[in-house]
N, C-alpha and C positions, 0 to 999 in steps of 0.2 A: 298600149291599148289593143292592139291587132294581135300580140302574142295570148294576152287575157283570153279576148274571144274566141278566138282559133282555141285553146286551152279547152274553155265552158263548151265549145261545140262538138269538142273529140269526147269531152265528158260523158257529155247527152248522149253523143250519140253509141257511145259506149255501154252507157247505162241500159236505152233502148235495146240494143242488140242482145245484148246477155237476157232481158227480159222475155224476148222473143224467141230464145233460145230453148224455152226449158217445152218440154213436150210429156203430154200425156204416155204414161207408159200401161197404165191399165187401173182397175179397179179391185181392190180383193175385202171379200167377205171374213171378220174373224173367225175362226174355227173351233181357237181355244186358247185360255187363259192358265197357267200353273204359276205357282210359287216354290222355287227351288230352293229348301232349307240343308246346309251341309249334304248330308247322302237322302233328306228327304223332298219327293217330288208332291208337292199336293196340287190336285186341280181345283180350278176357282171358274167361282159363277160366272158364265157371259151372256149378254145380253146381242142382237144383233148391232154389229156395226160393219158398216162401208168406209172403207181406207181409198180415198183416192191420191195415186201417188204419178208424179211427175219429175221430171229432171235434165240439167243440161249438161251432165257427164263430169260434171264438178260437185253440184250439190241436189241431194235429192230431198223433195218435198211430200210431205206425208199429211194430209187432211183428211180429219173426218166429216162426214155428211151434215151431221149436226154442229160442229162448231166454227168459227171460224181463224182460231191461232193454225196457223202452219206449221207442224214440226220439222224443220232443216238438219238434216246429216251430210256430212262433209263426207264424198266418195274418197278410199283410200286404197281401194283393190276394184280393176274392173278385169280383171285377163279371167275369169272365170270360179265357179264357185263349187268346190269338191261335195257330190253327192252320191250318196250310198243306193246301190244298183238292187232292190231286194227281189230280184232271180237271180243275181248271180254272185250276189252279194261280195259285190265290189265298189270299189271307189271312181266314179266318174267325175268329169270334169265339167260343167252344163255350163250356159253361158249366163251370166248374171253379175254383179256385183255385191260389195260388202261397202260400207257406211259405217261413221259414228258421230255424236253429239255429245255432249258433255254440255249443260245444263243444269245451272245451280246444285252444282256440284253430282248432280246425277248423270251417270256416264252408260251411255246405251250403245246400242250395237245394229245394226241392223244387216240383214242377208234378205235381198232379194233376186231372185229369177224371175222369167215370164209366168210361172204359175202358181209362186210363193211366196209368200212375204212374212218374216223371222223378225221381230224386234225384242231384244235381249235388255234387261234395266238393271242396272246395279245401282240401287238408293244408294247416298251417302253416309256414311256410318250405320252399315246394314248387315248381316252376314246372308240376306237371300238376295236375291236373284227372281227378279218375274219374265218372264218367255210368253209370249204373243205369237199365235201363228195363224196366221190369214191366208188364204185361198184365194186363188185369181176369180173371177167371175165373170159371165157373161152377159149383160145388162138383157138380153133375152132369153135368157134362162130363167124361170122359179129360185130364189136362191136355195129353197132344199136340195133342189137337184144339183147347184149348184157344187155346194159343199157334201156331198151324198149323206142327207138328212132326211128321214121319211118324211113325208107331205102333211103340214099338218091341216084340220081344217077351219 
């Protein structure tokens, strides 16, 4: 009986902890929507949406404003995430991680940094590919200025 409860209590408080764990890493505005067919890139209509994304260096959570499912990507890479320098057009190393979910049988990708957020979809029995790319934001910024969008009125 005493091993039970000691057992349930390391549980809880396990469970607790990990809950407590995951932290706000910031907010990012879409920017833009594509469908990537073989060699062909099309872009697609977007609408505003706010990505609020958090995580506890294991699993990172990804919600939008309007709904309330959480999408969860399991981190698989955090030592950093190679991006292309366009002065000097070279390969840097920024700090960020990479994710994925796999999801009735839909298998996603995700790349975020502090100022970016990439979420890659490979439908199941698909030959495209849809590419998400979200903008970090400042919750006192205008989101036009955010994402450098003229102002509209």
């Amino acid at each position: 009986m005493k091993l039970a409860l000691t057992t349930i209590i390391a549980f809880v408080w396990a469970t607790s902890a990990s809950i407590a764990e995951m932290r706000h890493v910031g907010d990012f505005m879409l920017a833009s929507r594509s469908k990537l067919t073989g060699e062909k890139l099309q872009a697609m209509p977007i609408k505003p949406m706010t990505f609020h994304v958090s995580t506890d260096g294991v699993q990172v959570h990804v919600k939008l404003d309007d709904k309330e499912e959480t999408n969860i990507f399991y981190v698989y890479a955090s030592e950093g995430i190679g991006q292309l320098n366009k002065d000097s057009n070279t390969l840097e190393i920024v700090p960020g991680i990479q994710a994925s979910s796999n999801k009735g049988g839909e298998l996603r990708h995700l790349r975020l940094t502090t100022g970016e957020m990439t979420i890659t979809t490979f439908p199941a029995r698909s030959d495209q590919a849809v590419v998400i790319h979200a903008v970090a934001i400042d919750k006192n910024k205008p989101v036009a200025q955010a994402i450098n969008l003229p102002n509209e009125p």
